[in-house]
DSSP file (Angstrom, degrees, kcal/mol; ACC not computed):
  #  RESIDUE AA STRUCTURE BP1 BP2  ACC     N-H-->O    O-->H-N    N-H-->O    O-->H-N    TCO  KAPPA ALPHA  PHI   PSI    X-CA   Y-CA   Z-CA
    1    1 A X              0   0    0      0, 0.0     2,-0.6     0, 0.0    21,-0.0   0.000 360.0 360.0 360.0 138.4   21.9  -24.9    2.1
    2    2 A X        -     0   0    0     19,-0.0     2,-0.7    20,-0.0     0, 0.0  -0.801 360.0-137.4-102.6 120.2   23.5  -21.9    1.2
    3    3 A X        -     0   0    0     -2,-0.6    19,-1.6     1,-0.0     2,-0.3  -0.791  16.8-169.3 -90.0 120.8   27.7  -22.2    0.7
    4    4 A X  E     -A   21   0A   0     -2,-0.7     2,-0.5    17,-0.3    17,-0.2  -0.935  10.1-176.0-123.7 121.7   29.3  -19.6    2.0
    5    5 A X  E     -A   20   0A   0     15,-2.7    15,-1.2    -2,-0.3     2,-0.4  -0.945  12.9-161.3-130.4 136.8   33.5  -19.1    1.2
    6    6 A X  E     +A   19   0A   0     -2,-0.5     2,-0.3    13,-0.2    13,-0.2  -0.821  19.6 160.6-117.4 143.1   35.2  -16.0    3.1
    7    7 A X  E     -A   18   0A   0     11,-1.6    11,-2.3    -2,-0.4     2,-0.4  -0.983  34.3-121.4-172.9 167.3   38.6  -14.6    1.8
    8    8 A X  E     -A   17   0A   0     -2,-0.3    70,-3.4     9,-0.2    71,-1.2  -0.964  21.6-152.0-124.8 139.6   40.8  -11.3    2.1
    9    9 A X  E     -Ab  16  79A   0      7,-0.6     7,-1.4    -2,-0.4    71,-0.2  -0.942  28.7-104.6 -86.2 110.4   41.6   -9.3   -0.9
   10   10 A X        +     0   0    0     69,-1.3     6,-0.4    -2,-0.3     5,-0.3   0.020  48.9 168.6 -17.1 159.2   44.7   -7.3   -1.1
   11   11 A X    >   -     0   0    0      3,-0.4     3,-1.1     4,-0.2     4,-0.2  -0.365  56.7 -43.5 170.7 109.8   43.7   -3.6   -0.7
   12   12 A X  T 3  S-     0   0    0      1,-0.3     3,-0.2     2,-0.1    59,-0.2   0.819 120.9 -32.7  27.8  67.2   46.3   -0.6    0.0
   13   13 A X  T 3  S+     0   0    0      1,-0.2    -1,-0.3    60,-0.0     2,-0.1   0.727 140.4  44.1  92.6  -7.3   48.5   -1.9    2.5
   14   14 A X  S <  S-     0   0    0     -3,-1.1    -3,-0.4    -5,-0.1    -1,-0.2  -0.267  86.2-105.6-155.6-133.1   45.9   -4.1    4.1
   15   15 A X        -     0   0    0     57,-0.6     2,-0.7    -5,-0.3    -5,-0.2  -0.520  20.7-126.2 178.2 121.3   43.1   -6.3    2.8
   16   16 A X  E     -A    9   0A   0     -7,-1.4    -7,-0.6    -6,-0.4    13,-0.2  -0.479  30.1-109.8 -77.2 110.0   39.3   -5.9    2.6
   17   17 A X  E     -AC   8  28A   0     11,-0.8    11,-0.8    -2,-0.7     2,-0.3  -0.033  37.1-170.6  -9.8 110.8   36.9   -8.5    4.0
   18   18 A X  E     -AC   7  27A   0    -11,-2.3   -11,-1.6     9,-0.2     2,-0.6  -0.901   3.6-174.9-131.6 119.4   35.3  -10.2    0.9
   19   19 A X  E     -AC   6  26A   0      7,-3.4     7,-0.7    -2,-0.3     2,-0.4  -0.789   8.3-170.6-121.2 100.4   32.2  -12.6    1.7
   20   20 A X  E     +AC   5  25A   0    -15,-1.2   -15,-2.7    -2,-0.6     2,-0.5  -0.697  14.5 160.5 -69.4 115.5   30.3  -14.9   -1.0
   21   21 A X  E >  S-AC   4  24A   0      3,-0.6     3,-1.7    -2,-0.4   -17,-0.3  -0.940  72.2 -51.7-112.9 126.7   26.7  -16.9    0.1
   22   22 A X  T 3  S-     0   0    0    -19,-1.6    65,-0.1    -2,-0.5   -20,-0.0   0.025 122.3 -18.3  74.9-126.5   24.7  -17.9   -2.6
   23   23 A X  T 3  S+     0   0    0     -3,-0.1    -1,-0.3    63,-0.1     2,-0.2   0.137 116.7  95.7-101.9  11.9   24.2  -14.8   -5.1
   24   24 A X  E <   -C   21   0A   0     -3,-1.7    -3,-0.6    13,-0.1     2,-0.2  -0.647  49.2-176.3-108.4 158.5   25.2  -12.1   -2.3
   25   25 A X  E     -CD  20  36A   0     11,-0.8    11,-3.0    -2,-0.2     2,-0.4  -0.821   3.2-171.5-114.5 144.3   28.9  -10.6   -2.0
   26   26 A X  E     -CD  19  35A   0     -7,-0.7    -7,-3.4    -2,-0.2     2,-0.2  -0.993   6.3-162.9-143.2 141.5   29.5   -8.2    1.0
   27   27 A X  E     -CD  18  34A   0      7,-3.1     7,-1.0    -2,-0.4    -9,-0.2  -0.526  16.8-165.5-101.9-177.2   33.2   -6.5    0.6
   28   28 A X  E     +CD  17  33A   0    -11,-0.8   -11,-0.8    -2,-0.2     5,-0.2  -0.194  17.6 176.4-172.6  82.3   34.1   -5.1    4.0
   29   29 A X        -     0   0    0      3,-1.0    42,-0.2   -13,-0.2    40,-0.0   0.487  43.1 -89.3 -92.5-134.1   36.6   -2.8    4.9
   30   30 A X  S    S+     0   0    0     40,-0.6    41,-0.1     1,-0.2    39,-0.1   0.963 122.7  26.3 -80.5 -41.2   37.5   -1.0    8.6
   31   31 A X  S    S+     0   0    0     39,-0.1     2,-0.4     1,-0.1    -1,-0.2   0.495 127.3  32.9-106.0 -11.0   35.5    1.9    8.5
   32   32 A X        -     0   0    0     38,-0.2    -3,-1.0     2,-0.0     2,-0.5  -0.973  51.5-145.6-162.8 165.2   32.8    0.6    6.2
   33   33 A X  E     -DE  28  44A   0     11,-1.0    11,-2.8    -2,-0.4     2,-0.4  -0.880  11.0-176.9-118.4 130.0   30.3   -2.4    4.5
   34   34 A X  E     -DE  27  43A   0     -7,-1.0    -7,-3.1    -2,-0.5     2,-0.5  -0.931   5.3-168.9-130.0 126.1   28.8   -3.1    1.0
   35   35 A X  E     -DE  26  42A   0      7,-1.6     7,-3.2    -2,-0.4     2,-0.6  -0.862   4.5-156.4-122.2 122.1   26.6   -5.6    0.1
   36   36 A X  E     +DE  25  41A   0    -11,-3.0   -11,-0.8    -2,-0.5     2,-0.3  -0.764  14.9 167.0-102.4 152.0   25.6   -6.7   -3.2
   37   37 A X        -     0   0    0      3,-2.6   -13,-0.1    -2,-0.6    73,-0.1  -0.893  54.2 -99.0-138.2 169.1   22.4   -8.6   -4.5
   38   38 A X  S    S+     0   0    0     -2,-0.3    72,-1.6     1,-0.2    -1,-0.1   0.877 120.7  32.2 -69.0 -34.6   21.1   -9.1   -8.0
   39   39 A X  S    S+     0   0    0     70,-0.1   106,-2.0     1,-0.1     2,-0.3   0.772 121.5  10.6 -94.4 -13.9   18.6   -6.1   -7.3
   40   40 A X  E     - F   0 144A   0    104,-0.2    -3,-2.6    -3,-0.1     2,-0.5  -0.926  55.9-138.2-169.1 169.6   20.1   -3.6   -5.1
   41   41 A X  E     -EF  36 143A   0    102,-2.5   102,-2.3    -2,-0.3     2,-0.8  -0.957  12.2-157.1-134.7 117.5   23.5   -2.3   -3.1
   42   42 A X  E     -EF  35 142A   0     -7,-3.2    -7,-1.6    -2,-0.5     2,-1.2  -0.829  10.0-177.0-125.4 143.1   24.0   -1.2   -0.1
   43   43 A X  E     +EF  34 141A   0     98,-1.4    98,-0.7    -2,-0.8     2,-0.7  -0.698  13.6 169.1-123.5 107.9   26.7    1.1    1.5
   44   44 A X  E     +E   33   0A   0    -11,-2.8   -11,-1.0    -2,-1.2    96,-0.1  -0.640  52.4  66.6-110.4  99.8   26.8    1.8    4.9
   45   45 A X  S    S-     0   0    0     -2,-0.7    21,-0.4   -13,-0.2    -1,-0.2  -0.042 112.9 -57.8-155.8  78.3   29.3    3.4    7.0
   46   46 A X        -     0   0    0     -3,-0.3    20,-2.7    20,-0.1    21,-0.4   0.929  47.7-167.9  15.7 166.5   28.7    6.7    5.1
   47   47 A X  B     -H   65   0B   0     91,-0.9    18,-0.3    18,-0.3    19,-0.2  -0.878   8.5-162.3-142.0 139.5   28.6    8.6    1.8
   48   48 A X        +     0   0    0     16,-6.2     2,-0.2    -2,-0.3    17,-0.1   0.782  68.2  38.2-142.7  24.1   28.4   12.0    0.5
   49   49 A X        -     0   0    0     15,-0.8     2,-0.3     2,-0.0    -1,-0.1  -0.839  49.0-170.4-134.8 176.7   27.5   12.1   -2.6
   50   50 A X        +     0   0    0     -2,-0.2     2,-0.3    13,-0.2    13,-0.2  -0.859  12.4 176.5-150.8 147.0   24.9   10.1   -5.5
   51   51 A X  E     -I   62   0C   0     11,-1.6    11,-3.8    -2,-0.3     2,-0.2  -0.970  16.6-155.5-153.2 128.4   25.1   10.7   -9.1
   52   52 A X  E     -I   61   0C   0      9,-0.3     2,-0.7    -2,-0.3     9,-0.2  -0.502  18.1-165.4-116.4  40.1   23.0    8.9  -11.6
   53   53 A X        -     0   0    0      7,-0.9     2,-0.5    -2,-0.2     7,-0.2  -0.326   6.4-174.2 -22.1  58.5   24.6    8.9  -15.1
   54   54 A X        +     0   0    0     -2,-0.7     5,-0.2     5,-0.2     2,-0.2  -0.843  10.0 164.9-123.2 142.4   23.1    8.0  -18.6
   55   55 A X        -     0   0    0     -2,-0.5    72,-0.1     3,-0.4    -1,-0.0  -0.518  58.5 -79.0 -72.4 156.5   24.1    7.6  -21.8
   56   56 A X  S    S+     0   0    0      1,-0.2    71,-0.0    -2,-0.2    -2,-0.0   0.795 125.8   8.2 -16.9 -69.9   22.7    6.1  -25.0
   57   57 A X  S    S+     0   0    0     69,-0.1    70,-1.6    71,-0.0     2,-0.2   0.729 118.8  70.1-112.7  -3.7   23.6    2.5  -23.7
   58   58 A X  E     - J   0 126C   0     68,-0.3    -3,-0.4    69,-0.2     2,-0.3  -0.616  53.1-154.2-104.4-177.6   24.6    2.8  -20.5
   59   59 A X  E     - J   0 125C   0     66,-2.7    66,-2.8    -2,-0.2     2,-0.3  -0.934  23.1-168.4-143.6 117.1   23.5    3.6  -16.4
   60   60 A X  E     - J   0 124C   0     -2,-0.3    -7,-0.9    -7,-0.2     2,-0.4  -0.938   7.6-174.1 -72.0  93.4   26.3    4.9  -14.4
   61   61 A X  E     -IJ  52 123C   0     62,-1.1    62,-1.3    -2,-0.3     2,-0.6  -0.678   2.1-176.3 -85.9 134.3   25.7    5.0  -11.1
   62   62 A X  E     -IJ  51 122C   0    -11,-3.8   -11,-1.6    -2,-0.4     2,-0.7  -0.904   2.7-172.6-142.1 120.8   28.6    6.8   -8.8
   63   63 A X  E     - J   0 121C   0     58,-2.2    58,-3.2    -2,-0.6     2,-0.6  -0.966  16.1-143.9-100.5 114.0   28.5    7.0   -4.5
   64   64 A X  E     - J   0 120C   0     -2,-0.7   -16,-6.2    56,-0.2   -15,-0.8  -0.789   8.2-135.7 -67.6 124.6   30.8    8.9   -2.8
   65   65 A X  B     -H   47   0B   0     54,-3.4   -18,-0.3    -2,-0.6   -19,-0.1  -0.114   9.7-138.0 -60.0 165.2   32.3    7.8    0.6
   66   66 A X  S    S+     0   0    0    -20,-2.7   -19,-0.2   -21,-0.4     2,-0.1   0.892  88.5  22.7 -83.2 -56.0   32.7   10.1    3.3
   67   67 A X  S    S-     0   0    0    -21,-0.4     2,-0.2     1,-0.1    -1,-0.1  -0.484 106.5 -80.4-112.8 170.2   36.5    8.8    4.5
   68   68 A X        -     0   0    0     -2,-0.1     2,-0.4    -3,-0.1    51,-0.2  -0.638  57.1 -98.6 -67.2 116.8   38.8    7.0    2.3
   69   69 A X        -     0   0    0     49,-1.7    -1,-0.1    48,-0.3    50,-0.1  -0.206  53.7-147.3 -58.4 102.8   37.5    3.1    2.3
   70   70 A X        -     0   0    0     -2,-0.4   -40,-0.6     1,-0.1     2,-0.3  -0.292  11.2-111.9 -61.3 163.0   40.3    2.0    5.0
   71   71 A X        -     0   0    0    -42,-0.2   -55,-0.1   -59,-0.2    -1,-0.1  -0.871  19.3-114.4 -91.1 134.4   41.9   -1.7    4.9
   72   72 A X        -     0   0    0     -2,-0.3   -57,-0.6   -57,-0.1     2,-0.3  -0.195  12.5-138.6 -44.1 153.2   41.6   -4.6    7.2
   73   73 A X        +     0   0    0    -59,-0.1    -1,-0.1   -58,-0.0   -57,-0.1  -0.662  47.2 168.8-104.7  71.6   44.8   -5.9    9.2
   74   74 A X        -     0   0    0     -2,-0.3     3,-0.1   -59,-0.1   -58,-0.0   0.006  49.7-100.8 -59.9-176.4   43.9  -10.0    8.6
   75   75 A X  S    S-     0   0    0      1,-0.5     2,-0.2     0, 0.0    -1,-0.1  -0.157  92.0 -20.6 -90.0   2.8   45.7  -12.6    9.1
   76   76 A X        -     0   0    0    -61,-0.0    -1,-0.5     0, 0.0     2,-0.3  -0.345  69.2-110.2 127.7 146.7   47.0  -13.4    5.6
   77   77 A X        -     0   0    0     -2,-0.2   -68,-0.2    -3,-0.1     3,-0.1  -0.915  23.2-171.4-111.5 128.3   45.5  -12.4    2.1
   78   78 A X  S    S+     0   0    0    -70,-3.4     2,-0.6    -2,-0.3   -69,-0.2   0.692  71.3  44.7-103.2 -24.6   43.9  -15.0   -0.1
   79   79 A X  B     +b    9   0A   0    -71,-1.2   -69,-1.3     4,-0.1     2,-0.3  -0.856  59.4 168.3-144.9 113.3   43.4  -13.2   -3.1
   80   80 A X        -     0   0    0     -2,-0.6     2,-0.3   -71,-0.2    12,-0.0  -0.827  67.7 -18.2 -99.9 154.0   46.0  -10.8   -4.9
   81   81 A X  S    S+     0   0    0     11,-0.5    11,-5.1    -2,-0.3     2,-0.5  -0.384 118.9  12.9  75.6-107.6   45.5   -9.5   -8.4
   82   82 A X  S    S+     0   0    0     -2,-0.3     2,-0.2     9,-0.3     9,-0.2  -0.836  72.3 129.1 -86.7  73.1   42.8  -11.7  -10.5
   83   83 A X        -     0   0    0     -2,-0.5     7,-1.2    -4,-0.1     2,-0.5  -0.669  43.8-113.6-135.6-175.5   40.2  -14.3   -9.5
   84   84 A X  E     +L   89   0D   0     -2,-0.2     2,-0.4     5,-0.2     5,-0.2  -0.956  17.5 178.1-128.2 144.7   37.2  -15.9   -9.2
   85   85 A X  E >   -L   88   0D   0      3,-1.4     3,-4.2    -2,-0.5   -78,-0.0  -0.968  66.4 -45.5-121.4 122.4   35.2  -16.4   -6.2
   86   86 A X  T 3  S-     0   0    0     -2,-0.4     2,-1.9     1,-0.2    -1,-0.2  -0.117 120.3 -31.5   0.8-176.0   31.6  -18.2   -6.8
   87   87 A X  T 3  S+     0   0    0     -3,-0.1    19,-1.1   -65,-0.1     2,-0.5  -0.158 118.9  92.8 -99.9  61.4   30.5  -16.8   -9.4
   88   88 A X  E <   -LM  85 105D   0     -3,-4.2    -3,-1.4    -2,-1.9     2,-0.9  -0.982  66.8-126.2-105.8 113.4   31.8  -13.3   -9.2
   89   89 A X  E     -LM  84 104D   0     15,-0.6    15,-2.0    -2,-0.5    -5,-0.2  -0.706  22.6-166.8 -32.5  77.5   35.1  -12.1  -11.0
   90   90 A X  E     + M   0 103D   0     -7,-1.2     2,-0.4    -2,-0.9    13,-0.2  -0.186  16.3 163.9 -76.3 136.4   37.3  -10.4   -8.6
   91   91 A X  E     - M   0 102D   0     11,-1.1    11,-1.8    -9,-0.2     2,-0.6  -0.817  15.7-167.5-155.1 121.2   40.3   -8.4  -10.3
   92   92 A X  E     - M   0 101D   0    -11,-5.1   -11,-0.5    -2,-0.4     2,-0.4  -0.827   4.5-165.9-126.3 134.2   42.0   -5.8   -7.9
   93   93 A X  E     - M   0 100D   0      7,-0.7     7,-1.1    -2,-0.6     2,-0.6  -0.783   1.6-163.0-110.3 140.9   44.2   -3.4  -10.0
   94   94 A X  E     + M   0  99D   0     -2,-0.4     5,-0.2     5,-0.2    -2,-0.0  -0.962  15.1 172.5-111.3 120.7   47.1   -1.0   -7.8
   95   95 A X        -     0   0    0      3,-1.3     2,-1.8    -2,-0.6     4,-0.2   0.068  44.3-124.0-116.0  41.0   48.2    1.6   -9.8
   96   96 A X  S    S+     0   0    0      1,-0.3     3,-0.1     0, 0.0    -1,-0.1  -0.068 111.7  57.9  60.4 -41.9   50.1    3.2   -6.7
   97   97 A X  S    S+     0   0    0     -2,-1.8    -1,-0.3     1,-0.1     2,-0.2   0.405 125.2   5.5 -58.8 -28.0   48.6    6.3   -6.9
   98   98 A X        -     0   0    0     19,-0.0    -3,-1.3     2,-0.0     2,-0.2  -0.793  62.4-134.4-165.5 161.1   44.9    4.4   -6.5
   99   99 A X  E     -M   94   0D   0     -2,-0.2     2,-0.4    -5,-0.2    -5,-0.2  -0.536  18.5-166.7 -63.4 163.1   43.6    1.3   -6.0
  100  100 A X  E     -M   93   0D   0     -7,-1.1    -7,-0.7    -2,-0.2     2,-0.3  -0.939   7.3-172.4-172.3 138.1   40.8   -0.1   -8.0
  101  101 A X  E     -M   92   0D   0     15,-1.2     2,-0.2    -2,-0.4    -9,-0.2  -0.689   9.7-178.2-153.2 103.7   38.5   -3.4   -7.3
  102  102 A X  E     -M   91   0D   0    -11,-1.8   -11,-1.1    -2,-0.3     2,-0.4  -0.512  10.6-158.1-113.5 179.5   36.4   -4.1   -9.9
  103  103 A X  E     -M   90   0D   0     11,-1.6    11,-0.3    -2,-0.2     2,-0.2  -0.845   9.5-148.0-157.4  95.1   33.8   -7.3   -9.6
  104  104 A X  E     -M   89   0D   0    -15,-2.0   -15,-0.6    -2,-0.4     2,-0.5  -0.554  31.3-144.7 -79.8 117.7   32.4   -8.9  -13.0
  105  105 A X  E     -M   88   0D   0      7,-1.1     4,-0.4    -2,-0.2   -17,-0.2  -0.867  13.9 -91.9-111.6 147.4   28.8  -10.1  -11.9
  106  106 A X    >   -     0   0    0    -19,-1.1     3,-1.4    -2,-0.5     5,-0.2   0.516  35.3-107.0 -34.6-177.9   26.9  -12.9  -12.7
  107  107 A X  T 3  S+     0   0    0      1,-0.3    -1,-0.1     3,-0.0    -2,-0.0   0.944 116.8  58.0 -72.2 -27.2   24.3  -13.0  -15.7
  108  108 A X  T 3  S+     0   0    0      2,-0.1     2,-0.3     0, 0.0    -1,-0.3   0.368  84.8  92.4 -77.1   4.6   21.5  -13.1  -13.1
  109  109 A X  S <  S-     0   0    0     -3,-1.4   -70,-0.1    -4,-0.4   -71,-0.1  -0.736  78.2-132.3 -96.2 165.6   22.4  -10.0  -11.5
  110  110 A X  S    S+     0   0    0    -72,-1.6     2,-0.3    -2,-0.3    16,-0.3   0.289  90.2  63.6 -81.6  11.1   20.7   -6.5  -12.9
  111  111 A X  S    S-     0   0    0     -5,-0.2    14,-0.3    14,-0.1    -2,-0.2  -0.987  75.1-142.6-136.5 127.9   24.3   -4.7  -13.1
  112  112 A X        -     0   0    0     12,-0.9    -7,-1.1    -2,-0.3     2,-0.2   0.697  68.4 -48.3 -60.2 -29.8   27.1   -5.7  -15.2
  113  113 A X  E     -K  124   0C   0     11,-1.6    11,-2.2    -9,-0.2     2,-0.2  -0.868  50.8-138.6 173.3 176.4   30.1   -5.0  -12.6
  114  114 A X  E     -K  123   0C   0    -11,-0.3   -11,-1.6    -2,-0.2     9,-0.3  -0.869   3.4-141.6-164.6 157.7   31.1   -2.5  -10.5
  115  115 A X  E     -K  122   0C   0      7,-1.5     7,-1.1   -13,-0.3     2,-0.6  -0.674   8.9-164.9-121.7 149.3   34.2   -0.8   -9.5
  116  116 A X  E     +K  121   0C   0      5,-0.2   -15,-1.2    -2,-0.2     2,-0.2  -0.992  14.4 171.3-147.6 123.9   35.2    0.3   -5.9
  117  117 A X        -     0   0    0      3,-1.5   -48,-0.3    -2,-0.6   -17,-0.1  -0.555  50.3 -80.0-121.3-155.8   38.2    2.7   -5.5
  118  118 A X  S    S+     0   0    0    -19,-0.2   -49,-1.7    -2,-0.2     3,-0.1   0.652 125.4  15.2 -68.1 -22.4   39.4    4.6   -2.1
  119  119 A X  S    S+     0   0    0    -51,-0.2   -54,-3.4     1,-0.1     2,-0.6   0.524 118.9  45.9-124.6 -33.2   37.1    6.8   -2.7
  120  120 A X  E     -J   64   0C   0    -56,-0.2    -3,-1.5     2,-0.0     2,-0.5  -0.863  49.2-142.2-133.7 112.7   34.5    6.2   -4.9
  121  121 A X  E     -JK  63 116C   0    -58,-3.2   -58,-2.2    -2,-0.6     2,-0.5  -0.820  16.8-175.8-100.5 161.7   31.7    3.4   -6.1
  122  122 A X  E     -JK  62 115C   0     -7,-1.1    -7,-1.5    -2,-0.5     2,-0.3  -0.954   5.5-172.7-141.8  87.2   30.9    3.0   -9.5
  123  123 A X  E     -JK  61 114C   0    -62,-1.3   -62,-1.1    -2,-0.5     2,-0.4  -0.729  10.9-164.2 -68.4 136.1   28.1    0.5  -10.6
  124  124 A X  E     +JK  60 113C   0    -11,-2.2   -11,-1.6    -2,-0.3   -12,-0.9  -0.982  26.6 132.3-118.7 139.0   27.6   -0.1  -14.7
  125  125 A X  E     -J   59   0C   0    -66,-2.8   -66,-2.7    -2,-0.4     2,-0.3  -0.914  54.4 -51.6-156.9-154.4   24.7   -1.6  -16.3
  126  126 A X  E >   -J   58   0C   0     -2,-0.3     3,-3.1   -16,-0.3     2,-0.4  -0.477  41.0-119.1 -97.3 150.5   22.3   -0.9  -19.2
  127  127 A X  T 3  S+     0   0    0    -70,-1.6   -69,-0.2     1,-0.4    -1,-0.1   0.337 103.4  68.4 -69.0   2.6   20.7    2.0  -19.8
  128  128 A X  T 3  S+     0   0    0     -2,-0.4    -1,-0.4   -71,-0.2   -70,-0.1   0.597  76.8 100.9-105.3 -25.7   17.3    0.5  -19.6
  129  129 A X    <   -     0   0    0     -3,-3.1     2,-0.4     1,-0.1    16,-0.1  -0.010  68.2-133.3 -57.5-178.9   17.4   -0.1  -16.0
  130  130 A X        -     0   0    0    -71,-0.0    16,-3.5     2,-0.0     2,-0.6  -0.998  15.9-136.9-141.2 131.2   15.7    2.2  -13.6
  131  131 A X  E     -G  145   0A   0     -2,-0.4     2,-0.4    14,-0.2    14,-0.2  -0.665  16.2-164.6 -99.0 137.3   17.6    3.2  -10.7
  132  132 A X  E     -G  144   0A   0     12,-4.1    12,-2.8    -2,-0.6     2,-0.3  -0.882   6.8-157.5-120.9 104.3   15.8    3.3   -7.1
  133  133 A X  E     +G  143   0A   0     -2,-0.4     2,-0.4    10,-0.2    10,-0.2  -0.714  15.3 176.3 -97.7 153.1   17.4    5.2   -4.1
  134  134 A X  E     +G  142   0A   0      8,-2.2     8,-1.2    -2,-0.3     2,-0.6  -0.969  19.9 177.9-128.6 129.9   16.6    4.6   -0.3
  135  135 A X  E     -G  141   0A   0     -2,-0.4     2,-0.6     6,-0.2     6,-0.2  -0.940  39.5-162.9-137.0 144.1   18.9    6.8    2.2
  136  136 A X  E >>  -G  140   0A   0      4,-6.1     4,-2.1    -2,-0.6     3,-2.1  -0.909  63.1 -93.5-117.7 114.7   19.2    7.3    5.5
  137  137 A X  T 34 S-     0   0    0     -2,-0.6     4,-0.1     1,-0.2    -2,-0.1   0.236  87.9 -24.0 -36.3 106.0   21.2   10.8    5.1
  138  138 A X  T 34 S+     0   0    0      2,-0.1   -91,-0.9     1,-0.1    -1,-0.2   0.308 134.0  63.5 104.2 -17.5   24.9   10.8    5.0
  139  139 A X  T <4 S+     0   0    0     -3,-2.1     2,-0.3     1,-0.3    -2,-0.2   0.381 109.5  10.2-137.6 -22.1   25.1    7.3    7.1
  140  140 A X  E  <  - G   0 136A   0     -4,-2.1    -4,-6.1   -96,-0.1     2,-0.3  -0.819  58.8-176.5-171.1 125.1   23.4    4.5    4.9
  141  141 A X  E     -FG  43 135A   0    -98,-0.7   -98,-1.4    -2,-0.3     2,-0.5  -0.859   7.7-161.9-106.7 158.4   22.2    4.4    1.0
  142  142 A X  E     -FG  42 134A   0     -8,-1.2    -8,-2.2    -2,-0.3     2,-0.4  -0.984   8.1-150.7-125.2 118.8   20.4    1.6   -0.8
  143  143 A X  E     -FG  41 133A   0   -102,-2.3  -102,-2.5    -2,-0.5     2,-0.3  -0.978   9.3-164.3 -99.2 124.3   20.3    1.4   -4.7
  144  144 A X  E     -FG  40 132A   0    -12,-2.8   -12,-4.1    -2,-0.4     2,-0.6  -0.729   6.5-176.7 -96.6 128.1   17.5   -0.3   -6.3
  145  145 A X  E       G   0 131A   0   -106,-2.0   -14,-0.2    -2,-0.3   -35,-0.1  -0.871 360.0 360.0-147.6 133.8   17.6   -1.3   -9.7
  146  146 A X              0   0    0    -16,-3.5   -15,-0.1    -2,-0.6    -1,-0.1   0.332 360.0 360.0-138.2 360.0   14.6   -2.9  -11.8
């Protein structure tokens, strides 16, 4: 049986959908969904950019949204500033100007963490990965990483 724990994150003014089962998170704001797995990401409710970064020891990997990732109106926010949610690390930073929610993942996933701003996602891992994209233009990406 898979344990499954729901909670809302602060996020501009609102709060973003955050859902743990098992080794999955999917964040979720108004206008759009992202789901992580230990191999792959997906972002759907469109994008309009991908950019594939490396350096010596690292793999950036960088989506651009189309709209500015909107906020939920919930019912009460469970998790402000710094926590942990199975076994992810949630830490969501406002520096007034921006927003920032960055998400330490376990050892078993193939990406070290990733960052989500208003705008923008950021996956980091090691430069040895190999990055794999699947798109349906402009409306839904998938990132593969082996």
């Amino acid at each position: 049986m898979t344990r499954r724990a729901s909670y809302y994150i602060r996020w501009n003014g609102g709060a973003l959908g955050l859902v743990v089962a098992g080794d999955t998170m999917t964040i979720r704001g108004e206008n759009m969904t992202l789901y992580f797995e230990p191999r792959s990401v997906i972002v759907e409710g469109g994008y309009t950019y991908k950019r594939n970064v490396e350096d010596r020891n690292r793999r950036t990997v960088f989506i651009g949204f189309a709209d500015e990732l909107k906020p939920l109106s919930p019912p009460r926010v469970d998790i402000v500033g710094r926590n942990y949610v199975g076994n992810f690390e949630v830490i969501y930073t406002d520096l007034e100007f921006e927003h920032y929610l960055t998400v330490i993942t376990p050892a078993s996933f193939l990406y070290d963490y990733f960052v989500i701003t208003s705008r923008d996602l950021m996956l980091y891992m090691q430069a040895k990965r190999k990055v794999y994209f699947e798109e349906e233009p402009y409306d839904k990406i998938i990132i593969y990483i082996a």
